[in-house]
C-alpha positions, 0 to 999 in steps of 0.5 A, a space after each residue: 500500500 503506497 503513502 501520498 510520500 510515496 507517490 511524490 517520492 515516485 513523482 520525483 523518480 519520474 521525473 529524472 528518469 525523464 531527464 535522464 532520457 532526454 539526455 541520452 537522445 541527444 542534445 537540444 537545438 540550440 533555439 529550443 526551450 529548457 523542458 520542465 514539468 509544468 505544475 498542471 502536469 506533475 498535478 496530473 501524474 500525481 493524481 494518476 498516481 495515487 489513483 493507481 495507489 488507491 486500487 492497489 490497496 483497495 485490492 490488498 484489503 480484499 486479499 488481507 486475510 480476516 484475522 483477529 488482532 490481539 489486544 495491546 494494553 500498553 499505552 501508547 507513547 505520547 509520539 503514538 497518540 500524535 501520529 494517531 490523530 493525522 488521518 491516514 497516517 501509516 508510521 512503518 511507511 512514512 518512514 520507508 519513504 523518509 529514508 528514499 527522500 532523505 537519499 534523492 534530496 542529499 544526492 539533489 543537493 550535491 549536484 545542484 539539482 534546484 529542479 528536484 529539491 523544489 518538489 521536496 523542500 519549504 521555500 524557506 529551506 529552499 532558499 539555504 540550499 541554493 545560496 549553500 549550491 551557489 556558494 560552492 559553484 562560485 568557489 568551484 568545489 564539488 560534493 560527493 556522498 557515498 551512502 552505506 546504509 541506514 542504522 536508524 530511522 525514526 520519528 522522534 517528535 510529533 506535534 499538530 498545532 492549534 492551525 491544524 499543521 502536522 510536524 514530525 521529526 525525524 532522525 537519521 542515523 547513517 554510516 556515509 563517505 562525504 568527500 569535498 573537492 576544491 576545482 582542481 578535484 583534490 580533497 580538501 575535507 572529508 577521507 574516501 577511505 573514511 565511513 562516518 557515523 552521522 546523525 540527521 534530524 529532518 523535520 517535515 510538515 504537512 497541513 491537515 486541513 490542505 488539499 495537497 496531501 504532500 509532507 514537505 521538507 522544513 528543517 535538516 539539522 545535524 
């Protein structure tokens, strides 16, 4: 069963598959216009999507065998009966689809993708990466990031506020090799021989009351 972060994860791999095509086709004439998804069109692969989504479940509830659910008398944490409250909230999903966002926008952000970083992100986050991308473009270094693996992953803090907005926090413990390389491509921080242990805290938010059901990017902490 596929979550609405889901579908924009899979929006977002559409998205560079198709320019990833592009690229392999050929160049452009020179008096051709830059190609970009229109926001009608994404509106539109996004609702053929998530009425994909929405067969594809109903036809898992059909299958799901009718069996009785034992009772749990432990109560629930304070996190729980937040996440609770958020209608057709999945925990195990969100989190699954956290982790692929938490990989295309790191990887976004390395090669100065703005096109990808601006379906994930807040303008306001939006705004510190492309001065961070500008920055670094300006002083000719470059960003790699090799990603191992996901040590934990979880929400460490839900809250709704009185206007009815969602925000979870997220911490990502990963194991990483984070190279930077100044314009002449030598290291000038970071060892490729070197796995880090790095913990991220990302915060997303999402409106209840909204009629996007999209959790956007607000926050990324170290």
């Amino acid at each position: 069963m596929m979550t609405n972060l889901d579908i924009l994860v899979l929006l977002v791999v559409v998205v560079l598959i198709f320019q990833r095509l592009r690229s392999l086709l050929g160049t452009r004439p020179a008096e051709e216009k830059h190609i970009r998804l229109s926001k009608e069109s994404a509106e539109k692969l996004y609702n053929i999507l998530k009425t994909e989504s929405e067969k594809f479940e109903a036809a898992d509830q059909e299958n799901e065998p009718k069996t009785l659910t034992p009772v749990d008398d432990k109560p629930l944490s304070e996190i729980d009966q937040t996440l609770r409250q958020i209608p057709n909230f999945h925990k195990s999903q969100f989190l699954r689809s956290a982790e692929r966002v938490f990989q295309i926008t790191t990887d976004a952000f390395n090669k100065g993708d703005t096109e990808t970083l601006e379906m994930l992100l807040s303008p306001k986050l939006m705004k510190k990466f492309q001065e961070i991308i500008e920055q670094r473009r300006l002083d000719g270094i470059s960003a790699e990031t090799d990603f191992i693996c996901f040590d934990r992953v979880d929400i460490i803090k839900a809250e709704i506020s009185a206007e009815q907005t969602a925000r979870l926090t997220v911490e990502f413990a990963s194991q990483q090799v984070n190279i930077l390389r100044d314009k002449d491509g030598n290291v000038i921080e970071g060892d490729e021989n070197y796995i880090q242990n790095i913990t991220d805290v990302w915060t997303f938010e999402r409106a209840l009351n909204s009629t996007s059901p999209n959790w956007v990017l607000i926050s990324t902490k170290k």
